[in-house]
C-alpha positions, 0 to 999 in steps of 0.5 A, a space after each residue: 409810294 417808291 418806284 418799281 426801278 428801285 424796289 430791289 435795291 435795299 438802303 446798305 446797297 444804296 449807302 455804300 454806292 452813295 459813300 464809294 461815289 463821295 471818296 472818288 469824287 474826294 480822290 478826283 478833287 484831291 488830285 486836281 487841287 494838289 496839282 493847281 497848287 503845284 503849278 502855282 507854286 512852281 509857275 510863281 518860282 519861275 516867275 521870281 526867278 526870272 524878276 529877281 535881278 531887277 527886284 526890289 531895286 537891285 538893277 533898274 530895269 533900264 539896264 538890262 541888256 537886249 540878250 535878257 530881254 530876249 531871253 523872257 521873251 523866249 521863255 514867256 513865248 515858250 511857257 506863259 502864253 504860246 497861243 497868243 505870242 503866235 497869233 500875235 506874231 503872225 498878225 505882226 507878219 501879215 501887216 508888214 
């Protein structure tokens, strides 16, 4: 027995609803995976470029100058983990 609510919509119209709701899902979950993908590669890049003096034994890491350690900690602050570099920051300033 089918529902009064939708005795007046046919198969056709319930097909191309159902078929336009799938290729805007597929465009939403398209985009969102090109994007991670993005954001990997390029978060990776930065990564390997920051690492790439110290890799694969090029300079130990017992060399490097108190300006370049300075340097990552800026960036990681900035990029990597600015929520908690505050957080930890101010913790560190109410202890003191």
């Amino acid at each position: 027995m089918t529902s009064k609510a939708f005795m007046f919509l046919d198969p056709s119209t319930s097909l191309a609803c159902a078929q336009s709701f799938t290729a805007k899902h597929f465009i939403i979950v398209g985009v969102a995976l090109i994007y991670l993908a993005l954001v990997r590669w390029l978060r990776y890049k930065r990564m390997d470029r920051i690492a790439s003096p110290f890799a694969n034994g090029k300079r130990p890491l017992s060399s490097m100058t108190t300006q370049e350690a300075f340097e990552i900690m800026v960036q990681l602050q900035a990029l990597e983990f600015p929520y908690a570099m505050n957080k930890a920051r101010s913790v560190a300033l109410l202890k003191v």
